[in-house]
MIVEX-644836 format. One record per residue (C-alpha): residue number from 1; residue in three letters; x, y, z. Coordinates in pm, 1 decimal. Last residue first. Example, Ala and Ser with C-alpha at 12.3 -4.5 7.8 and 13.67 -1.06 7.14 Angstrom:
> 2; SER; 1367.0; -106.0; 714.0
> 1; ALA; 1230.0; -450.0; 780.0
! end
This chain:
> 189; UNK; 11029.3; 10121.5; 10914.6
> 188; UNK; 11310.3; 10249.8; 10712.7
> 187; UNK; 11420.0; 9926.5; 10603.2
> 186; UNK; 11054.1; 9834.8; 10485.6
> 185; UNK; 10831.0; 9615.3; 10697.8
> 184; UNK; 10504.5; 9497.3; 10522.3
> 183; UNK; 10160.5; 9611.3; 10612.5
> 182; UNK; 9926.3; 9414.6; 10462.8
> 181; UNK; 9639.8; 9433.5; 10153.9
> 180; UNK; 9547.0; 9085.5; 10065.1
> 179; UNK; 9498.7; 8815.3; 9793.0
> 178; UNK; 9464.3; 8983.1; 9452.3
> 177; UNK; 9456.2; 8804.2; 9123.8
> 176; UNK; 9612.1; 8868.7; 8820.8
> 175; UNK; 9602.3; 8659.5; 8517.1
> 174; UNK; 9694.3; 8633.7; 8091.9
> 173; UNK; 10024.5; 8702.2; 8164.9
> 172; UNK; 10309.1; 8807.6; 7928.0
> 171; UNK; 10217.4; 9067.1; 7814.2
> 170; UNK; 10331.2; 9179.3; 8202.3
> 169; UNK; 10736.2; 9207.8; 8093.1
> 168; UNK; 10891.8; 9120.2; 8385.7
> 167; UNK; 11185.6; 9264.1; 8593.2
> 166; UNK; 11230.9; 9038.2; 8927.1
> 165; UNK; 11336.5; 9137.5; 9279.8
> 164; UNK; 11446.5; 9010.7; 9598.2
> 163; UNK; 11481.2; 9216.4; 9893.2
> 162; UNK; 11254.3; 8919.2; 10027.2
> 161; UNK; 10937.8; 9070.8; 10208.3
> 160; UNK; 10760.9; 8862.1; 10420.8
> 159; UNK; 10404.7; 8788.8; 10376.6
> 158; UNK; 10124.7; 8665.1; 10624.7
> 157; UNK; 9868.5; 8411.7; 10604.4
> 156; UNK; 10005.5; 8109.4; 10386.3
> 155; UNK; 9848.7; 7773.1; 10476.2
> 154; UNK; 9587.2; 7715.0; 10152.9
> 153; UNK; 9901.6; 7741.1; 9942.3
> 152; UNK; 10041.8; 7466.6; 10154.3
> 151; UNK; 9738.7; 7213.0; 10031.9
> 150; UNK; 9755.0; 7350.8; 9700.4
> 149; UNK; 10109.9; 7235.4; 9652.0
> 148; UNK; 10294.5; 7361.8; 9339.8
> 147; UNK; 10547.9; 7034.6; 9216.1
> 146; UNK; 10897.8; 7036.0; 9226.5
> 145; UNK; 10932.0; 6772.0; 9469.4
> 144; UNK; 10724.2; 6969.6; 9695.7
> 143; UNK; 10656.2; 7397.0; 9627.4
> 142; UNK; 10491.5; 7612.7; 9827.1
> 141; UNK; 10718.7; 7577.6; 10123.6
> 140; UNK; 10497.0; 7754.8; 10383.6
> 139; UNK; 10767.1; 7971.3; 10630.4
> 138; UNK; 10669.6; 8010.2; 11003.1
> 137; UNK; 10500.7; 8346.6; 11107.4
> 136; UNK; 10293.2; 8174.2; 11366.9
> 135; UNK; 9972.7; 8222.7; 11071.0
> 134; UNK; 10138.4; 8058.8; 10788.9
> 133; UNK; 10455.0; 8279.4; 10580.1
> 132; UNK; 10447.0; 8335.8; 10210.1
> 131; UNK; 10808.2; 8474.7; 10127.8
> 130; UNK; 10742.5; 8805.8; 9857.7
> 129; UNK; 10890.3; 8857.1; 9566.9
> 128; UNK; 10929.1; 9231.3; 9464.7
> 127; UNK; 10803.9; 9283.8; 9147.5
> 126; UNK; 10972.6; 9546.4; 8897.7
> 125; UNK; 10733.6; 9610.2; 8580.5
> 124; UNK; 10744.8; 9604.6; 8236.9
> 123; UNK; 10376.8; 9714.5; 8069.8
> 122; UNK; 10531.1; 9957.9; 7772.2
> 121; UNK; 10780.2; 10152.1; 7978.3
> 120; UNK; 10771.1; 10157.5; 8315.7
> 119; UNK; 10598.7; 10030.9; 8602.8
> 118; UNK; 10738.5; 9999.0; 8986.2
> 117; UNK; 10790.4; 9849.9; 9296.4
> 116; UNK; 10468.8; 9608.3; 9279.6
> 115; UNK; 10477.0; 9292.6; 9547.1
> 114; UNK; 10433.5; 8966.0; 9472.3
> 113; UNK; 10291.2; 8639.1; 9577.3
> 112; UNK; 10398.2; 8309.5; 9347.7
> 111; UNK; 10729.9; 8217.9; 9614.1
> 110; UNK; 11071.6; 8059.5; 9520.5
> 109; UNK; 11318.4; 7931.3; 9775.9
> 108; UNK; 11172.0; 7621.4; 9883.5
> 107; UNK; 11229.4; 7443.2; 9559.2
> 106; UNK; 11646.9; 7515.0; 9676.1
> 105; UNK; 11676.6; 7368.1; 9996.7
> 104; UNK; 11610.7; 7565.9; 10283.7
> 103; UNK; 11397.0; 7395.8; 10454.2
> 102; UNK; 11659.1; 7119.0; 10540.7
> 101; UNK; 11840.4; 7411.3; 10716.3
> 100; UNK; 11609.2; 7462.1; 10986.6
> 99; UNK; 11504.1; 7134.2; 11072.0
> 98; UNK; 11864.3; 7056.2; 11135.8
> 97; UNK; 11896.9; 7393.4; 11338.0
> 96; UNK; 11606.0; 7242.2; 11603.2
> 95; UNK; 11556.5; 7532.3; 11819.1
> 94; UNK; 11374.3; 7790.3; 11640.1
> 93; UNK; 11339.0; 8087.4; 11839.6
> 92; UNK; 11095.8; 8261.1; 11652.2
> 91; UNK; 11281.1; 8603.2; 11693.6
> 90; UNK; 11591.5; 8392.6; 11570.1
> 89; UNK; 11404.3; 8261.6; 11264.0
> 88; UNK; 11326.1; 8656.6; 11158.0
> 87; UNK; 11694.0; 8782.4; 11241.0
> 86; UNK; 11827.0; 8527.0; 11013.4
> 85; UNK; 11495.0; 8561.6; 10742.7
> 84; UNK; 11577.8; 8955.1; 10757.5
> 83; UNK; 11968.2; 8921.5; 10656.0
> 82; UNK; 11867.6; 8725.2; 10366.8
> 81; UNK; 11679.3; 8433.5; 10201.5
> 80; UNK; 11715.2; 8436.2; 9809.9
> 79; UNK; 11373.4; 8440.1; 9634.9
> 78; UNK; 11324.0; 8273.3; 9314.2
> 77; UNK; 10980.3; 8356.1; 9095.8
> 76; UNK; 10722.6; 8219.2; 9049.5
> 75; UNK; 10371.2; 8246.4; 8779.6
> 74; UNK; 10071.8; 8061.0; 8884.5
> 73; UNK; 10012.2; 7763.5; 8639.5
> 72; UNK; 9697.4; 7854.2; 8396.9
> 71; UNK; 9891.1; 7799.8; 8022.5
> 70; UNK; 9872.0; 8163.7; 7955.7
> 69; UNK; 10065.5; 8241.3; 8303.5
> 68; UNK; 9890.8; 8347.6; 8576.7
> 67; UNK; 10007.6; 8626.9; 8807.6
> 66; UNK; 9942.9; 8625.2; 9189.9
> 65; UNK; 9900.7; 8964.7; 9446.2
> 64; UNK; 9997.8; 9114.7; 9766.9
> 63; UNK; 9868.0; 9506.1; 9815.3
> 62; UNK; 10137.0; 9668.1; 10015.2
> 61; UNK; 10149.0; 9936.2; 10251.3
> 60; UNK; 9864.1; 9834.4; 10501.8
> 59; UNK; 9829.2; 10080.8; 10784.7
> 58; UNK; 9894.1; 9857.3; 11094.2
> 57; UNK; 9584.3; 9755.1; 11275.9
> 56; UNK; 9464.7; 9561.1; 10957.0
> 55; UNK; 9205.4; 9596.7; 10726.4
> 54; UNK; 9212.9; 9326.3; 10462.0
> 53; UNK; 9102.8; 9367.5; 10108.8
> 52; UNK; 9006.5; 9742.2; 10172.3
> 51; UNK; 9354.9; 9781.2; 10308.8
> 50; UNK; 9488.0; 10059.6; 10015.9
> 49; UNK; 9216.7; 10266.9; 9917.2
> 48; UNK; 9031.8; 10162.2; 9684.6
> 47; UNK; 8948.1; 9820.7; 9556.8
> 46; UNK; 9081.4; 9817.0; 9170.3
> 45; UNK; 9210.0; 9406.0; 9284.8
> 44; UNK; 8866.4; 9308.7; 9317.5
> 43; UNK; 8936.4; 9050.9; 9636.4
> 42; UNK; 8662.4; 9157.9; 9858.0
> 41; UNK; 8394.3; 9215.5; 9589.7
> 40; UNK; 8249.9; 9564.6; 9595.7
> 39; UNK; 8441.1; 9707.0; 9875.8
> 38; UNK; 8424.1; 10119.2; 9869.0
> 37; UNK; 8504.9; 10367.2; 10105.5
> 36; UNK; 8756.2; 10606.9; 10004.0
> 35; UNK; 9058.3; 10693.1; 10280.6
> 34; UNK; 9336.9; 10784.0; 10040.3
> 33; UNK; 9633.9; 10573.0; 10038.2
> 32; UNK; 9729.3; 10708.4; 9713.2
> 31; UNK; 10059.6; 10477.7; 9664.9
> 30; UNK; 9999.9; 10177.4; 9735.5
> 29; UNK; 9650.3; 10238.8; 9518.0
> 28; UNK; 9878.3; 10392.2; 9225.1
> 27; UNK; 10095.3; 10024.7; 9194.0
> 26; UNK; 9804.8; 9824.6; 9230.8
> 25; UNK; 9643.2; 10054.2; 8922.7
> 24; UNK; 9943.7; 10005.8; 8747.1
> 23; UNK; 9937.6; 9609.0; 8791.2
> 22; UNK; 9598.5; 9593.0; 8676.2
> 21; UNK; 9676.9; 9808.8; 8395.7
> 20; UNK; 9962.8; 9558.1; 8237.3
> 19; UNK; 9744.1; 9286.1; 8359.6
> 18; UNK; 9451.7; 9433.5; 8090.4
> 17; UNK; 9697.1; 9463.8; 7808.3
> 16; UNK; 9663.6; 9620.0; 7477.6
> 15; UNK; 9566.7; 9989.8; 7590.9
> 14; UNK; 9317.6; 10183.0; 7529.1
> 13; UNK; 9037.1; 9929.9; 7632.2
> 12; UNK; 9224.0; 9896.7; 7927.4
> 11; UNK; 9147.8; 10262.8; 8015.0
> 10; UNK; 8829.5; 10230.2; 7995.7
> 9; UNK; 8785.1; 9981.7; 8290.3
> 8; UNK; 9030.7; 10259.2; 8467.5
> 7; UNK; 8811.2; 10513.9; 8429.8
> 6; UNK; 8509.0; 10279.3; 8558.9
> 5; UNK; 8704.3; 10098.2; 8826.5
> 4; UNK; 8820.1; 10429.5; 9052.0
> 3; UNK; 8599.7; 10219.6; 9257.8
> 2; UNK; 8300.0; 10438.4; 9281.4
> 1; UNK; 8330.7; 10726.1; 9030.7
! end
């Protein structure tokens, strides 16, 4: 069985849409978190179990992932910054407030990494969007004038969640590509 990626290869042949059944198949390996060894290609987005794209010393929860769209560009999503981000910028210590606030202006608020909370229906799914953070645990403003930056995107090491969540329909992508497998603080945790 390997990978799980042989049933699930056929599978997609069942079905009309190959993101659709990536994005399940995230969703079931956040899930399972069985202990099977198996990394193919570090970034194969079937890789079982949860934290075979990046072992961790927490147990990773979450596998963090991109959509395309048909066009190429990397899918996004707005993010509104919350209780977390407060209590996350005060654990930094930030010192200059002016610095602060002018990263919060609106192009900074939307993110291209996601997290799966569920799939229903015929391929809709609930993504969580996730803030991409650099290695200190600063934000990385993905987004300049408007325009996606490949030379932030390059910066981004860590994920914070956001609370905030998007319905799509997954037809509607002709991409998915998986970045890392982290541990990402829940509520509960």
């Amino acid at each position: 069985m390997g990978c799980g990626r042989n049933e699930d290869v056929r599978e997609v042949r069942h079905h009309d849409n190959c993101i659709c059944e990536v994005v399940r198949a995230i969703k079931r390996i956040q899930d399972m978190r069985e202990e099977l060894d198996c990394d193919d290609c570090r970034t194969d987005c079937f890789l079982t179990p949860l934290g075979s794209l990046s072992p961790s010393r927490r147990r990773p929860n979450t596998r963090v992932f991109t959509l395309s769209t048909d066009d190429g560009d990397l899918f996004k999503a707005f993010f509104k910054r919350g209780r977390r981000e407060r209590e996350f910028e005060r654990e930094l210590n930030v010192e200059n407030e002016r610095e602060r606030d002018s990263d919060c202006d609106r192009e900074n608020c939307f993110s291209v990494f996601f997290r799966v909370q569920n799939v229903f229906d015929n391929c809709c799914a609930t993504l969580e969007v996730l803030e991409p953070r650099d290695e200190r645990g600063r934000r990385v403003n993905l987004f300049k004038h408007g325009k996606f930056d490949f030379n932030e995107f390059c910066k981004v090491e860590r994920f914070e969640r956001t609370g905030s969540c998007i319905t799509v329909d997954l037809k509607c992508f002709c991409g998915v590509q998986c970045f890392r497998d982290v541990h990402l603080q829940c509520d509960d945790d």
